[in-house]
N, C-alpha and C positions, 0 to 999 in steps of 0.2 A: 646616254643609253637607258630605256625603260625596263626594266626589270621584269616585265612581263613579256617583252621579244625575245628574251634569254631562254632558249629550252629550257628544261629543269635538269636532262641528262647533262649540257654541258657546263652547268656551275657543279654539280659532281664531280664530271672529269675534270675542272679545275682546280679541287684539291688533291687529285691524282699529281696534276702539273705541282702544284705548290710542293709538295713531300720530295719530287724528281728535283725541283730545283735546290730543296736546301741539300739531297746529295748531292747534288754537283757543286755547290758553295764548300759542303766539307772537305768534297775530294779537289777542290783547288783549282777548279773549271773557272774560266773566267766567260768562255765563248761557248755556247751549245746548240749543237740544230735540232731543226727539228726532228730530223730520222733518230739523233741521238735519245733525245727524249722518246720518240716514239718506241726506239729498242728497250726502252728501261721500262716502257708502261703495256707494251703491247698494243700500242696505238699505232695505226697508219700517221707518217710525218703529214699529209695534207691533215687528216683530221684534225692537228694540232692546229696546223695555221686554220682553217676555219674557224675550230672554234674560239681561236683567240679575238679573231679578226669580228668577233662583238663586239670586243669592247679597245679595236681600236687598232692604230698600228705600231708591231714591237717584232725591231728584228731588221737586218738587213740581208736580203737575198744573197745567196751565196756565199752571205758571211755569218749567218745565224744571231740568236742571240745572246747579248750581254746578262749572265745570269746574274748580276745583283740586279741591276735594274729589273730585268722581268719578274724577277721574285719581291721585290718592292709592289712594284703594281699589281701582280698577284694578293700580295696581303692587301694590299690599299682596296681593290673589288670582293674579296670577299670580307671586309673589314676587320681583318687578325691584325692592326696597327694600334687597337686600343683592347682594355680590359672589360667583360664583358659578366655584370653580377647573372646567375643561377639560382632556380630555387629549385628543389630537390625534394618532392613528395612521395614519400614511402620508404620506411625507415628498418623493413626487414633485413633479411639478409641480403639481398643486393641491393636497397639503398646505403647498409651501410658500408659494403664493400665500395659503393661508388663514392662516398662520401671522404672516403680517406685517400682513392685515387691520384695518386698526384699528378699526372697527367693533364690532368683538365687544367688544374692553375696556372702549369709552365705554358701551355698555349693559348692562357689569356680566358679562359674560362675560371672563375671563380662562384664554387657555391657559398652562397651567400646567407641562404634563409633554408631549414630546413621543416618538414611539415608532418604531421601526422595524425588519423584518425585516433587512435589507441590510446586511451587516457593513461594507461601506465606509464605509455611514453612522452606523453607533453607533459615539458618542463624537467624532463631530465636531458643532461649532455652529450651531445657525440661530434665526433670530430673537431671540437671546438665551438660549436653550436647551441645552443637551447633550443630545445623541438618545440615547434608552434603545433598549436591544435589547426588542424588542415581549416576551422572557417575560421581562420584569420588571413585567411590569403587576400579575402577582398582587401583587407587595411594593410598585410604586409607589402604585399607584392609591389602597387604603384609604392608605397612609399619608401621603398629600397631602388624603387627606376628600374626593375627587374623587367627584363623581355624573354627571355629564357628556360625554361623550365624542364626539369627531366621528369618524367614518372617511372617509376620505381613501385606499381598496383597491381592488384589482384585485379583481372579483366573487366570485374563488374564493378570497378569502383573508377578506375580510367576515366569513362565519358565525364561523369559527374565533376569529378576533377578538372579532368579539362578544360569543362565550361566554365567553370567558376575561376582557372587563370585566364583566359583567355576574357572575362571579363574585365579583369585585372590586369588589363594591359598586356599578360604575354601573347607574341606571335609566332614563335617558334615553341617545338615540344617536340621533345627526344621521348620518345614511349618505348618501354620495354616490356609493356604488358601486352597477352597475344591478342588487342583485339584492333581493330580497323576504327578509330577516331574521326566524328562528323565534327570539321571544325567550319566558321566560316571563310569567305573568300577574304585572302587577305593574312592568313595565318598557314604559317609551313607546319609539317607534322613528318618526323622521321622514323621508321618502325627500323627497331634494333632487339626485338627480341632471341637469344641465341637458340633455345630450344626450337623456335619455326626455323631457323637458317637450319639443323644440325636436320630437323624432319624432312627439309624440303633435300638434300643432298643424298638419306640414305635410297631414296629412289635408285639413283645413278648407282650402287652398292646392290644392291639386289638382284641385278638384271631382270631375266625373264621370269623369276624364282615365282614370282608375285603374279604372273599372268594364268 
């Protein structure tokens, strides 16, 4: 399966599925339909089976499916079967809250290399780290096999950033700085900033107040 057939909405939904199946593993499900899953996610049961049925077939009709196995092949396609190094640029306060997260390591996320503009801060330690001055990324990045990268910037420092991993080998970037990243074809980019989510919802709060 070409990775480019794949919508981009239904490898999202399938770490919705991944999360539904390891509840069902805890609670001791061996067999789950798809209505089952769809009640837990809020997904119509067809939507499941379509969008499974990219990347293949799992599951017997009217018997549903075997949830180790479909949670196998779930990790196996979005590849959580191996450990995956991170570099982690921008060392304020939410890099270093990210930095100490533990989160990230138990699912296979490991940061690895940490970066920063700020001469106070390269070459002092944090989370077990030594901060690299951010133009060491061209040398650090490939030579840790790093694909991954979170930014953790002030907006106007982002793109700059960006280019210069994405030079360096990353194709994925987790950004939490509020601005809109020109990467090229070929590199994923995930906007997580919480201050635009918390902006975009007080709308729904307000009602008419605002018109």
């Amino acid at each position: 399966m070409n990775q480019r057939t794949v919508p981009d909405v239904v490898v999202r939904r399938l770490t919705q599925y991944y999360y539904a199946l390891r509840s069902c593993q805890e609670r001791g499900l061996e067999i789950v339909s798809s209505q089952l899953l769809g009640e837990m996610l809020n997904v119509t049961a067809a939507q499941i089976r379509k969008d499974l049925s990219f990347f293949g077939g799992f599951g017997k009709q009217g018997i549903g499916y075997n949830v180790e196995t479909l949670l196998e092949h779930v990790q196996r396609i979005l590849g959580l079967k191996q450990e995956w190094p991170v570099a982690l640029v921008g060392l304020g306060n939410l890099g270093r809250a990210l930095l100490h997260y533990q989160g990230f390591a138990q699912e296979g996320f490991k940061i690895v290399a940490a970066f920063d503009a700020d001469p106070r801060k390269v070459g002092t330690s944090a989370g077990g780290l030594t901060i690299h001055d951010d133009k060491e990324i061209s040398q650090t990045v490939p030579a840790m096999g790093i694909r991954i990268a979170i930014l953790a910037l002030p907006p106007d420092k982002a793109q700059e950033v960006a280019e210069s991993l994405v030079k360096a080998g990353v194709r994925a970037l987790l950004n939490y700085a509020p601005v809109t990243l020109k990467v090229p074809e070929g590199v994923w980019v995930r906007q997580m900033d919480p201050l635009v989510a918390l902006q975009s919802m007080t709308y729904y709060l307000v009602g008419n107040e605002a018109l």
